[in-house]
PDB file of N, CA, C and O in Angstrom:
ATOM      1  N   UNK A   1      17.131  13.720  55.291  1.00  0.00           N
ATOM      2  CA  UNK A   1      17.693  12.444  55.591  1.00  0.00           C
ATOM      3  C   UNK A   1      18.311  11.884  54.315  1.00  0.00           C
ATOM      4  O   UNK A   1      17.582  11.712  53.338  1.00  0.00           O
ATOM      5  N   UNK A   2      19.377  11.642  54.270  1.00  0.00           N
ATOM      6  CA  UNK A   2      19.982  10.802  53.326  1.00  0.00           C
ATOM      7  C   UNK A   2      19.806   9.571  53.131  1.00  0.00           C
ATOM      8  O   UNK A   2      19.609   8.720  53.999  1.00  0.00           O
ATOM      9  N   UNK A   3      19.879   9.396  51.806  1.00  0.00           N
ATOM     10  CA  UNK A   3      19.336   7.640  51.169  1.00  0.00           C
ATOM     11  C   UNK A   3      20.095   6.634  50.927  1.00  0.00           C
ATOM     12  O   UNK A   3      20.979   6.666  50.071  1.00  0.00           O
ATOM     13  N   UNK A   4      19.838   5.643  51.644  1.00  0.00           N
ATOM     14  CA  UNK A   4      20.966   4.855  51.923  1.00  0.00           C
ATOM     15  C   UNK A   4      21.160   4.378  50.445  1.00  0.00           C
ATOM     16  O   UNK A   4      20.359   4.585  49.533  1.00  0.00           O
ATOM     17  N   UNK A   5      22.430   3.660  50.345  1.00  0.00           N
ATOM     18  CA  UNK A   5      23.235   3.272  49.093  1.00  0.00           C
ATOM     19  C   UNK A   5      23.149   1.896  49.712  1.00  0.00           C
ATOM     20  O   UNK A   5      23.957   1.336  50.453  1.00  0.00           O
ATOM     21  N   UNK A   6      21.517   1.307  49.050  1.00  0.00           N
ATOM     22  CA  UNK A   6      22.018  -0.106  48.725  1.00  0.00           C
ATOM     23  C   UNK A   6      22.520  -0.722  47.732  1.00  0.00           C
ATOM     24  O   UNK A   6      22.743  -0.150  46.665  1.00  0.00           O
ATOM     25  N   UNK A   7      22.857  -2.422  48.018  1.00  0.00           N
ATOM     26  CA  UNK A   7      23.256  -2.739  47.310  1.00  0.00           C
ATOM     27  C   UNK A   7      22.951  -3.425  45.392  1.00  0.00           C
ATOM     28  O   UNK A   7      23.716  -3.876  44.539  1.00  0.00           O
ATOM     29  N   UNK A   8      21.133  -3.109  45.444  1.00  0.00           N
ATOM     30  CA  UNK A   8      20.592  -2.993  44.266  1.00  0.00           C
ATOM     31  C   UNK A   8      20.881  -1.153  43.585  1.00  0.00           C
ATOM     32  O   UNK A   8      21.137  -0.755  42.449  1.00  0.00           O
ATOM     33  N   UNK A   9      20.728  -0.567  44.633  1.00  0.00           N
ATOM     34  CA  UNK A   9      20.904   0.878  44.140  1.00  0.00           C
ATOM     35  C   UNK A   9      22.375   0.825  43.426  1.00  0.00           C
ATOM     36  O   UNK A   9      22.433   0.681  42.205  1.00  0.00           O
ATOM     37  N   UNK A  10      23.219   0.910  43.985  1.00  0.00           N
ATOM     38  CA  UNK A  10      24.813   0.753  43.416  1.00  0.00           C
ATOM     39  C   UNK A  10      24.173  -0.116  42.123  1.00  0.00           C
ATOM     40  O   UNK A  10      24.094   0.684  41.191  1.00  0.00           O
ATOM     41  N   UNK A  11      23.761  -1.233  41.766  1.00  0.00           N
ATOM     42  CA  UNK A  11      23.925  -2.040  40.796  1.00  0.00           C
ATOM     43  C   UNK A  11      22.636  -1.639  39.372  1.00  0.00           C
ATOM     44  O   UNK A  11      22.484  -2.142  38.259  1.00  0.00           O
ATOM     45  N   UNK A  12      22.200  -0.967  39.810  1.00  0.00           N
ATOM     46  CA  UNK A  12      20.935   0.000  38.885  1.00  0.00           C
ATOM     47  C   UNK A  12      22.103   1.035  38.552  1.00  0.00           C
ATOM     48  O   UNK A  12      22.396   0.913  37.363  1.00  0.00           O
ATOM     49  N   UNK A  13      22.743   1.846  39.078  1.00  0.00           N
ATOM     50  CA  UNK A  13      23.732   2.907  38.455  1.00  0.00           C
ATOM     51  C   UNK A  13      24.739   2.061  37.865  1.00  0.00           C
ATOM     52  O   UNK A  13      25.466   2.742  37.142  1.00  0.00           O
ATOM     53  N   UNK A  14      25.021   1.026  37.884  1.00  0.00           N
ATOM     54  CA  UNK A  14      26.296   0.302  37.131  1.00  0.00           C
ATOM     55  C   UNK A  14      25.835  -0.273  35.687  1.00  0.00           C
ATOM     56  O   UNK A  14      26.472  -0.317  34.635  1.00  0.00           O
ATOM     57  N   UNK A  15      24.646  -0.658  35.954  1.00  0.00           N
ATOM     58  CA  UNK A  15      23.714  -1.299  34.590  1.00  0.00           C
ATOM     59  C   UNK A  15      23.471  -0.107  33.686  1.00  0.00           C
ATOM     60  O   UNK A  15      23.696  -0.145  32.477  1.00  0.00           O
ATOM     61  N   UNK A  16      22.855   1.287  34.526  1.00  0.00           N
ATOM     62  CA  UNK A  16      22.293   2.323  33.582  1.00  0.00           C
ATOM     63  C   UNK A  16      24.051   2.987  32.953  1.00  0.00           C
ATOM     64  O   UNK A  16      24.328   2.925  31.755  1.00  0.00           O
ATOM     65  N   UNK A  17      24.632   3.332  33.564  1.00  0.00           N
ATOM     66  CA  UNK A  17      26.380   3.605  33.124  1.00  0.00           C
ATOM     67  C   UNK A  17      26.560   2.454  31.988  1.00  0.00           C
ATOM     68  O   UNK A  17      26.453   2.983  30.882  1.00  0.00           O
ATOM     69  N   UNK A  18      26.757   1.304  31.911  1.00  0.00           N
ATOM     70  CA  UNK A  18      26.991   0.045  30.730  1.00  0.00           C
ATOM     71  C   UNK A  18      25.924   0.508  29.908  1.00  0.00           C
ATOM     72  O   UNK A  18      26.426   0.802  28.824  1.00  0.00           O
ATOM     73  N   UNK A  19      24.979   0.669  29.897  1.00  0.00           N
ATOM     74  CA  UNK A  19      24.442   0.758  28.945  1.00  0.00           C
ATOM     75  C   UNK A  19      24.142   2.069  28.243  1.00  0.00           C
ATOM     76  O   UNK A  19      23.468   2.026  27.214  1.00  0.00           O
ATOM     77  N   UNK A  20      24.559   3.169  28.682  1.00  0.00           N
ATOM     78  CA  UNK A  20      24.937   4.533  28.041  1.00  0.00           C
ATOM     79  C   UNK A  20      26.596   4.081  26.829  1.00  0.00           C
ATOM     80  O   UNK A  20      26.896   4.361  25.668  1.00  0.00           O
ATOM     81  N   UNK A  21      27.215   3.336  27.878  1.00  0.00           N
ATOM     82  CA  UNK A  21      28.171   3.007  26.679  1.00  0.00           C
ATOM     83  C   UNK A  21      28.189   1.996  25.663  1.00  0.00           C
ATOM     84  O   UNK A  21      28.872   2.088  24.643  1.00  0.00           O
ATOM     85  N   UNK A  22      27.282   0.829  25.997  1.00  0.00           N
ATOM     86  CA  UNK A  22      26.890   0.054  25.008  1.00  0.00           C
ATOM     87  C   UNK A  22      26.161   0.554  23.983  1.00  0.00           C
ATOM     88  O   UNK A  22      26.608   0.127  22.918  1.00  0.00           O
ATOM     89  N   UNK A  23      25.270   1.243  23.846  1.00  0.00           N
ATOM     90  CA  UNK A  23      23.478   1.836  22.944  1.00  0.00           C
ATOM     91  C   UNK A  23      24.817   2.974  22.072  1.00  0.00           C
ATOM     92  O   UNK A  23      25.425   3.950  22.512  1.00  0.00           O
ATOM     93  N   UNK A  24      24.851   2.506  21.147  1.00  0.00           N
ATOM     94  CA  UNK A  24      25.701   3.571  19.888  1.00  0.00           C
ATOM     95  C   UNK A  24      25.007   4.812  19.694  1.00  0.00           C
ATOM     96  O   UNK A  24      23.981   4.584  20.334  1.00  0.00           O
ATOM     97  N   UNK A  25      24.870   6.110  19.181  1.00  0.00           N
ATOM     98  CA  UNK A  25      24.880   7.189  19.182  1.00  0.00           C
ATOM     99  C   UNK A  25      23.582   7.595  18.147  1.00  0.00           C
ATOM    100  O   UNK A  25      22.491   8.163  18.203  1.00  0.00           O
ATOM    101  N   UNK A  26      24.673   6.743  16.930  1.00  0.00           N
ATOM    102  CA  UNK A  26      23.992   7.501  15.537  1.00  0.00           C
ATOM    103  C   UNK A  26      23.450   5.890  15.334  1.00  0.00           C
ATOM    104  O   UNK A  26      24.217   4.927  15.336  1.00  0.00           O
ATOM    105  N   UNK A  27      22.070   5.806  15.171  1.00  0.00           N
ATOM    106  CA  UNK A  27      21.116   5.104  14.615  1.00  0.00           C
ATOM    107  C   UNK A  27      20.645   4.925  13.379  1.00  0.00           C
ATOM    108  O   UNK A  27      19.636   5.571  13.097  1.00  0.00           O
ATOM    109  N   UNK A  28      21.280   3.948  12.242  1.00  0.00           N
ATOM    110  CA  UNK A  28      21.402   3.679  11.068  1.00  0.00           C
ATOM    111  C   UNK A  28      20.158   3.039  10.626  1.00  0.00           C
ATOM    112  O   UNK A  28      20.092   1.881  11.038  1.00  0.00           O
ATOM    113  N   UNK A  29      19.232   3.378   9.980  1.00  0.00           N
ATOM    114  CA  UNK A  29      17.892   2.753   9.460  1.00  0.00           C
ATOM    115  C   UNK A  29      18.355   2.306   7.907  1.00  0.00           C
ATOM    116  O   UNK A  29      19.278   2.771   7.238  1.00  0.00           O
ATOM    117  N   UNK A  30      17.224   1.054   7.500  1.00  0.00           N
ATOM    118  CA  UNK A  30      17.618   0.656   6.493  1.00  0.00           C
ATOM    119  C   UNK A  30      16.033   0.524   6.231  1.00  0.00           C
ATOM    120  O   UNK A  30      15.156  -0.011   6.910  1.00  0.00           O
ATOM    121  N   UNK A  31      15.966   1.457   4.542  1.00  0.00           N
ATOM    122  CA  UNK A  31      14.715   1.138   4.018  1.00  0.00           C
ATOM    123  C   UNK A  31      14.455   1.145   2.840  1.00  0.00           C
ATOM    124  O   UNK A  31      14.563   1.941   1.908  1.00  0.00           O
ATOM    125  N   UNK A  32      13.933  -0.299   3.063  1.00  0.00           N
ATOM    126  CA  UNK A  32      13.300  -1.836   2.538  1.00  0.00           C
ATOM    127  C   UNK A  32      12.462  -0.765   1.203  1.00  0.00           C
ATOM    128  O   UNK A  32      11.882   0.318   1.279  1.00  0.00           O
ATOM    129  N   UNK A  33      12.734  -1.630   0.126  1.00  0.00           N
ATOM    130  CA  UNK A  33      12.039  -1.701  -1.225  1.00  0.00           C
ATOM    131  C   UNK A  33      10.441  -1.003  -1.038  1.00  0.00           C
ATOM    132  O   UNK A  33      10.088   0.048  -1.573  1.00  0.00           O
ATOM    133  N   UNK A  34       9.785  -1.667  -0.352  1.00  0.00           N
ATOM    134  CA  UNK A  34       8.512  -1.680   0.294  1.00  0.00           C
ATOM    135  C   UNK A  34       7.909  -0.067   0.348  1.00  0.00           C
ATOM    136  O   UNK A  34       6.858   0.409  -0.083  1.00  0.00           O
ATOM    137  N   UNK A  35       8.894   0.456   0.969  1.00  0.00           N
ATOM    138  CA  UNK A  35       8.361   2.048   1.024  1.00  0.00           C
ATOM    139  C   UNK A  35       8.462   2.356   0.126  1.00  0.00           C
ATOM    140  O   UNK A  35       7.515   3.135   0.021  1.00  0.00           O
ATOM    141  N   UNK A  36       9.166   2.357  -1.145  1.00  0.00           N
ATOM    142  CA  UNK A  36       9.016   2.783  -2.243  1.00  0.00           C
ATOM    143  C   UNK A  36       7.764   2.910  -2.970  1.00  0.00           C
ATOM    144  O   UNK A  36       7.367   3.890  -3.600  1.00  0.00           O
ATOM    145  N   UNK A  37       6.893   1.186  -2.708  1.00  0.00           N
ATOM    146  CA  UNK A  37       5.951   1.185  -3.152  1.00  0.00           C
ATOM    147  C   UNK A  37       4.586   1.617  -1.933  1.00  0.00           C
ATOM    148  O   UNK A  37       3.481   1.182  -2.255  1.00  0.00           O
ATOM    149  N   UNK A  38       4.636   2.164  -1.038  1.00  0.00           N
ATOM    150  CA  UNK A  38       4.232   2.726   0.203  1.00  0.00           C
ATOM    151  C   UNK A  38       3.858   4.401  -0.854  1.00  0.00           C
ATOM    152  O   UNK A  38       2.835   4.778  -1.425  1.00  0.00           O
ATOM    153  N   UNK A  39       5.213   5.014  -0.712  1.00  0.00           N
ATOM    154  CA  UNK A  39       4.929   6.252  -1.074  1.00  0.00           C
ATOM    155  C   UNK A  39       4.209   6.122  -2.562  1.00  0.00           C
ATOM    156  O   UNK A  39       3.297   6.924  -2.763  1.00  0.00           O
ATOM    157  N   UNK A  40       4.445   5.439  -3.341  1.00  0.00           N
ATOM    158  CA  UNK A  40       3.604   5.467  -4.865  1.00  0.00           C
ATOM    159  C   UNK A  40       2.539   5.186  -4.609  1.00  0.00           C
ATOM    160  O   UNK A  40       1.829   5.630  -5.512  1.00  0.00           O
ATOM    161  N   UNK A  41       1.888   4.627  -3.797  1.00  0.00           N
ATOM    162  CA  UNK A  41       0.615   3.966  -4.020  1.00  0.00           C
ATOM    163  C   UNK A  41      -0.044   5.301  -3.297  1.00  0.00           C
ATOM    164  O   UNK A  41      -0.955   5.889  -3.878  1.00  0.00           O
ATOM    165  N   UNK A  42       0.482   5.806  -1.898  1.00  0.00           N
ATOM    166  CA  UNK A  42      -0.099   7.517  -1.776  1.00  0.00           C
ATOM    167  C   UNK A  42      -0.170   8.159  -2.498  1.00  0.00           C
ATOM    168  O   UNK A  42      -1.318   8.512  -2.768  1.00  0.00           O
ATOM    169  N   UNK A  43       0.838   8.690  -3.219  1.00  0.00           N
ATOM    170  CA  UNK A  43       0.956   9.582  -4.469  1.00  0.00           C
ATOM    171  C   UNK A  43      -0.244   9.448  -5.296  1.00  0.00           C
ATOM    172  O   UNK A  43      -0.990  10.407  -5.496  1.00  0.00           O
ATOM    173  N   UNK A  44      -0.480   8.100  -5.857  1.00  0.00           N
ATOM    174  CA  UNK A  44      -1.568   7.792  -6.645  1.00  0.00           C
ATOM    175  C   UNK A  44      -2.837   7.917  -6.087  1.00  0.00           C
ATOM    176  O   UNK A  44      -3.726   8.592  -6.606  1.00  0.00           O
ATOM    177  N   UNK A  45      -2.923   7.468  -5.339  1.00  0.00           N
ATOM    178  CA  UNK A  45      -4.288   7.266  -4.417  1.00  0.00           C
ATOM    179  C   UNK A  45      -4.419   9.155  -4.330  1.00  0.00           C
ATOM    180  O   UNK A  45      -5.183   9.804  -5.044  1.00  0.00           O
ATOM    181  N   UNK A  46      -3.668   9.632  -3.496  1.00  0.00           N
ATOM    182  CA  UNK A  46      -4.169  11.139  -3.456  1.00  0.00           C
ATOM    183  C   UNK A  46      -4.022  11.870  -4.982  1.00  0.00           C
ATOM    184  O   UNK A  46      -4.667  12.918  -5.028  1.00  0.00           O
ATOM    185  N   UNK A  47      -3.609  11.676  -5.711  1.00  0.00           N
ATOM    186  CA  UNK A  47      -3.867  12.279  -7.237  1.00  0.00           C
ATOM    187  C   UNK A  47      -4.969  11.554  -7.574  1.00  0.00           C
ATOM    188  O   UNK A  47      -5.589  12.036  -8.522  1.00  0.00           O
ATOM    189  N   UNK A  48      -5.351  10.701  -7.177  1.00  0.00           N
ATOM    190  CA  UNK A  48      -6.885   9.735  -8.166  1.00  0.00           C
ATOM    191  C   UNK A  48      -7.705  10.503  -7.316  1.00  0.00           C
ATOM    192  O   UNK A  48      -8.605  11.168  -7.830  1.00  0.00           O
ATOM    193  N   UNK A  49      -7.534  10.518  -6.070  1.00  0.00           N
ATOM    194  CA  UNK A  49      -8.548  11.708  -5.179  1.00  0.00           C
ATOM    195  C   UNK A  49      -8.665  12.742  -5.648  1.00  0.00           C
ATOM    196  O   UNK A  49      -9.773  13.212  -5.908  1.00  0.00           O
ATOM    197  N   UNK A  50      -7.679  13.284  -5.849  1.00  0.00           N
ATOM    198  CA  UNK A  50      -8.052  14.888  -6.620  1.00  0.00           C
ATOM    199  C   UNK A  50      -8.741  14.981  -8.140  1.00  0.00           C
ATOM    200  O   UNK A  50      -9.419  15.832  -8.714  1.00  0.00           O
ATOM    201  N   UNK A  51      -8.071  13.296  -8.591  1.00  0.00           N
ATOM    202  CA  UNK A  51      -8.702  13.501 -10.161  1.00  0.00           C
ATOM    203  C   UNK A  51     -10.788  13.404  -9.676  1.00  0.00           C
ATOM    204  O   UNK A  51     -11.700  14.176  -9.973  1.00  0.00           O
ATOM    205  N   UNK A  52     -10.786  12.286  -8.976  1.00  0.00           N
ATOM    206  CA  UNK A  52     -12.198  11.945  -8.700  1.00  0.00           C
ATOM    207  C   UNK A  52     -13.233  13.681  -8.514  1.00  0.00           C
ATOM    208  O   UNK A  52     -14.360  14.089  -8.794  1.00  0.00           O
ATOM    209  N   UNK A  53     -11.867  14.253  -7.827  1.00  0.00           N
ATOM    210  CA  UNK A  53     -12.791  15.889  -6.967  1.00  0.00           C
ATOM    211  C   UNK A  53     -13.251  16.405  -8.341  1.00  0.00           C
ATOM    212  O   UNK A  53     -14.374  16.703  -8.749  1.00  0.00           O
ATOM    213  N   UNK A  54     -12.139  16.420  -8.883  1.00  0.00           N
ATOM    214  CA  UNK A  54     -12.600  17.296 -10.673  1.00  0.00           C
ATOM    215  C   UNK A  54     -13.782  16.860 -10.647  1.00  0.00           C
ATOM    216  O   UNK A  54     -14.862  17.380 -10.368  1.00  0.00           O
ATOM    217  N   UNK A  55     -13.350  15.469 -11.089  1.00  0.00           N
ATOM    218  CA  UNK A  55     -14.743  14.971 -12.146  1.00  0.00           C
ATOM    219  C   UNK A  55     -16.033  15.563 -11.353  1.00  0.00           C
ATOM    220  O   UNK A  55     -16.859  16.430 -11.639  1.00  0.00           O
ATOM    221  N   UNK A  56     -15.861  14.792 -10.335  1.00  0.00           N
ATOM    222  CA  UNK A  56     -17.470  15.127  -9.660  1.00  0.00           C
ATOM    223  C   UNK A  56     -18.022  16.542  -9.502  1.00  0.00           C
ATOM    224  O   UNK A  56     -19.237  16.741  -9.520  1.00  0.00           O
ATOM    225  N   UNK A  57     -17.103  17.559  -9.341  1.00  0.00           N
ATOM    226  CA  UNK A  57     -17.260  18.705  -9.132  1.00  0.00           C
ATOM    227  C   UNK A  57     -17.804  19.240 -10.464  1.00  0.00           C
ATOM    228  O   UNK A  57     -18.773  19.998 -10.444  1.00  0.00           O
ATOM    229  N   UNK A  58     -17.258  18.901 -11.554  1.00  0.00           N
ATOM    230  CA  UNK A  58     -16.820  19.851 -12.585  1.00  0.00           C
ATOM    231  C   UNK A  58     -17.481  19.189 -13.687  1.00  0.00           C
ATOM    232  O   UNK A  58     -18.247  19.999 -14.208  1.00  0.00           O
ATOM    233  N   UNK A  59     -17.510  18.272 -14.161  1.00  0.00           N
ATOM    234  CA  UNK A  59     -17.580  16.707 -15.356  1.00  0.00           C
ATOM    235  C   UNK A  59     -19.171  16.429 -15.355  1.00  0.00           C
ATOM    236  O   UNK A  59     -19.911  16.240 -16.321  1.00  0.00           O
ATOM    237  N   UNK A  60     -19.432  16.458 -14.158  1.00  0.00           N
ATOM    238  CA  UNK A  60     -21.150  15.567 -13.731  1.00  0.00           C
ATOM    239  C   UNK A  60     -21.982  16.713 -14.034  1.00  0.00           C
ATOM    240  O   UNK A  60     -22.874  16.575 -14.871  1.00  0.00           O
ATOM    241  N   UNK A  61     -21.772  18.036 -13.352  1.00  0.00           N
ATOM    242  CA  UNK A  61     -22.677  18.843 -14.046  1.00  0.00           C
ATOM    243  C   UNK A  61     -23.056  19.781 -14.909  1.00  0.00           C
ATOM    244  O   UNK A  61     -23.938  20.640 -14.942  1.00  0.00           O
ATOM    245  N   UNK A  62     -22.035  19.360 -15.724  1.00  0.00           N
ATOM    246  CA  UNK A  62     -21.965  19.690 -17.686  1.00  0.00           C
ATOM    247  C   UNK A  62     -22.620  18.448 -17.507  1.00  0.00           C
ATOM    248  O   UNK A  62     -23.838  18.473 -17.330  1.00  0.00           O
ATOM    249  N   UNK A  63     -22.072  17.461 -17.522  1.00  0.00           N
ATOM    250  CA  UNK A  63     -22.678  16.310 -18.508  1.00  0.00           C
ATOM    251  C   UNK A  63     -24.692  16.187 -18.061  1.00  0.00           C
ATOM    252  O   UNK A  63     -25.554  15.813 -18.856  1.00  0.00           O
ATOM    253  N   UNK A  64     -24.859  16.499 -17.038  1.00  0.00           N
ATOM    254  CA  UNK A  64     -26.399  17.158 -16.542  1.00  0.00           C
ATOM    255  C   UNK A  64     -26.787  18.027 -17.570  1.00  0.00           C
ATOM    256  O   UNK A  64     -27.459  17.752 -18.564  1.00  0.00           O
ATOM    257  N   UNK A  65     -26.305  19.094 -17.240  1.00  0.00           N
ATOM    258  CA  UNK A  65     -26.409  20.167 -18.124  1.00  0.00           C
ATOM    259  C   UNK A  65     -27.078  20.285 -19.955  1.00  0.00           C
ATOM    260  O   UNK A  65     -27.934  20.784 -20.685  1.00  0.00           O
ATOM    261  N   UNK A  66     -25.961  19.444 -19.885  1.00  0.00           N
ATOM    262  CA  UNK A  66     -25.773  18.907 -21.830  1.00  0.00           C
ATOM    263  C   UNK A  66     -27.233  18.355 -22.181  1.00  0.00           C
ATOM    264  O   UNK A  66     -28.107  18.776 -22.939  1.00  0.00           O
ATOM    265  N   UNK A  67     -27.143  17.103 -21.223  1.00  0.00           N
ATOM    266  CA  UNK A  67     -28.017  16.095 -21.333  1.00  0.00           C
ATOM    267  C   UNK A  67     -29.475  17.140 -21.303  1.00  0.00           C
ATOM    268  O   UNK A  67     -30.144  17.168 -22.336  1.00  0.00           O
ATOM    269  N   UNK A  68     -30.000  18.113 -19.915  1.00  0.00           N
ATOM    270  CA  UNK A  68     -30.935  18.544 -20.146  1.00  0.00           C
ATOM    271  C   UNK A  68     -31.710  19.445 -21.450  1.00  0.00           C
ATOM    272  O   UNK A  68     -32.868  19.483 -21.866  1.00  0.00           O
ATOM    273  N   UNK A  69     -30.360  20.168 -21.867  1.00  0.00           N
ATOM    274  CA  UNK A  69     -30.732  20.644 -22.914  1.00  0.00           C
ATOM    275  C   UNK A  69     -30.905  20.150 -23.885  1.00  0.00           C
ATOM    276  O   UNK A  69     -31.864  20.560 -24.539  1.00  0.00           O
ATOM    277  N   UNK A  70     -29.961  18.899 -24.513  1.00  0.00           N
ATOM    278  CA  UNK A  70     -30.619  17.776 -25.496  1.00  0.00           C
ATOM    279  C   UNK A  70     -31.731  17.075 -25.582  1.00  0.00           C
ATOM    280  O   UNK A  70     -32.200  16.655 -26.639  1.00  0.00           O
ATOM    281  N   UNK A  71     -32.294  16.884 -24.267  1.00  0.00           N
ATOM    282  CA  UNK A  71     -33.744  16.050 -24.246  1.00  0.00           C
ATOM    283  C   UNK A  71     -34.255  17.207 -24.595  1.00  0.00           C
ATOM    284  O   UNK A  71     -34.784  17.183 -25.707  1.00  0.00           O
ATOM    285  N   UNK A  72     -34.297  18.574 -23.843  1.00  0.00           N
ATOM    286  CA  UNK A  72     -35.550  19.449 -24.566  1.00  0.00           C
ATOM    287  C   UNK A  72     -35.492  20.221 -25.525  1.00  0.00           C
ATOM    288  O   UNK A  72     -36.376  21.075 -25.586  1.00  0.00           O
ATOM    289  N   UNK A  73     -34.467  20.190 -26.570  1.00  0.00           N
ATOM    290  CA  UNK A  73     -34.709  20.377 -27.837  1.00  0.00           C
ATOM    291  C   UNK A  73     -35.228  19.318 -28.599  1.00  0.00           C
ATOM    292  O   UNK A  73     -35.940  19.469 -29.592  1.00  0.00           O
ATOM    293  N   UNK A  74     -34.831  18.149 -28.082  1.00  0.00           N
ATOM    294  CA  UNK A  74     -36.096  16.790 -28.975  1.00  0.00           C
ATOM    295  C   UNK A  74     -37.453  17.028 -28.740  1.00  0.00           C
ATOM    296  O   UNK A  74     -38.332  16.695 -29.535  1.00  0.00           O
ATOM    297  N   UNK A  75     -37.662  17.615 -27.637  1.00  0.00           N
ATOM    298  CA  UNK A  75     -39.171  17.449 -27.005  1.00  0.00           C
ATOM    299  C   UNK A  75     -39.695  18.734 -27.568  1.00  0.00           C
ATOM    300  O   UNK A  75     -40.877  18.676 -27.908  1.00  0.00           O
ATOM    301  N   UNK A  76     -39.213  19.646 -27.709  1.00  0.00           N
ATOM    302  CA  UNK A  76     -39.850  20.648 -28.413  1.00  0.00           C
ATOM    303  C   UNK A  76     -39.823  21.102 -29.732  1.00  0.00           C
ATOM    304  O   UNK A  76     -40.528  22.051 -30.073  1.00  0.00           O
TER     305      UNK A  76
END
Protein backbone atom coordinates (compact mmCIF):
# COMPACT_ATOMS: atom_id res chain seq x y z
CA UNK A 1 0.00 0.00 0.00
CA UNK A 2 1.31 3.29 -0.75
CA UNK A 3 1.80 6.26 1.69
CA UNK A 4 -0.11 8.95 1.31
CA UNK A 5 1.73 12.39 0.68
CA UNK A 6 0.53 14.57 3.30
CA UNK A 7 0.62 17.78 3.69
CA UNK A 8 3.19 17.84 6.82
CA UNK A 9 5.05 15.03 4.89
CA UNK A 10 5.68 17.33 1.71
CA UNK A 11 6.76 20.08 4.31
CA UNK A 12 9.35 17.76 6.46
CA UNK A 13 11.07 17.04 2.86
CA UNK A 14 11.11 20.85 2.07
CA UNK A 15 12.63 21.80 5.60
CA UNK A 16 15.14 18.67 5.48
CA UNK A 17 16.17 19.86 1.48
CA UNK A 18 16.71 23.87 3.05
CA UNK A 19 18.60 22.74 5.37
CA UNK A 20 21.11 20.40 3.50
CA UNK A 21 21.68 23.71 1.66
CA UNK A 22 21.83 26.02 4.45
CA UNK A 23 24.44 23.75 7.12
CA UNK A 24 27.97 24.68 5.13
CA UNK A 25 30.22 21.73 4.43
CA UNK A 26 33.60 22.46 5.90
CA UNK A 27 33.32 23.26 9.66
CA UNK A 28 35.85 25.88 10.85
CA UNK A 29 36.83 25.50 14.68
CA UNK A 30 38.53 28.14 16.52
CA UNK A 31 40.93 27.29 19.40
CA UNK A 32 40.90 29.48 22.27
CA UNK A 33 44.30 30.21 24.18
CA UNK A 34 42.92 27.87 26.89
CA UNK A 35 43.94 24.61 25.22
CA UNK A 36 47.20 25.62 25.08
CA UNK A 37 47.26 25.71 28.66
CA UNK A 38 44.94 22.36 28.71
CA UNK A 39 47.67 20.45 26.86
CA UNK A 40 50.69 21.87 29.22
CA UNK A 41 49.23 21.24 32.28
CA UNK A 42 48.82 17.26 30.84
CA UNK A 43 52.16 17.21 29.64
CA UNK A 44 53.27 18.20 33.12
CA UNK A 45 51.02 16.41 35.20
CA UNK A 46 51.90 13.08 33.18
CA UNK A 47 55.80 13.80 33.29
CA UNK A 48 55.45 14.65 37.24
CA UNK A 49 53.65 11.14 37.14
CA UNK A 50 56.38 9.46 35.65
CA UNK A 51 58.91 11.59 37.64
CA UNK A 52 56.86 10.52 41.02
CA UNK A 53 57.09 6.48 39.42
CA UNK A 54 61.03 6.91 39.49
CA UNK A 55 61.28 8.24 42.71
CA UNK A 56 59.10 5.81 44.44
CA UNK A 57 60.24 2.92 42.58
CA UNK A 58 63.84 3.58 42.49
CA UNK A 59 64.89 6.73 45.16
CA UNK A 60 62.89 5.22 48.39
CA UNK A 61 64.63 2.04 48.36
CA UNK A 62 68.27 3.14 48.21
CA UNK A 63 67.47 5.74 50.49
CA UNK A 64 66.06 2.48 52.91
CA UNK A 65 68.83 0.75 51.97
CA UNK A 66 71.58 3.47 52.82
CA UNK A 67 69.84 4.37 55.88
CA UNK A 68 69.86 0.56 57.08
CA UNK A 69 73.28 0.09 56.62
CA UNK A 70 74.29 3.38 58.37
CA UNK A 71 72.36 2.70 61.55
CA UNK A 72 74.16 -0.71 61.71
CA UNK A 73 77.51 0.25 61.33
CA UNK A 74 76.90 2.80 64.36
CA UNK A 75 75.40 0.00 66.30
CA UNK A 76 78.09 -2.28 65.82
Amino acid sequence: MPMKSTVLHKLAIAFCGIQLLVVPLNAYAYLGPGLGGGVLAAVLGILGGFFMLIVGFIWYPIKRAWRWLTQRRIHD
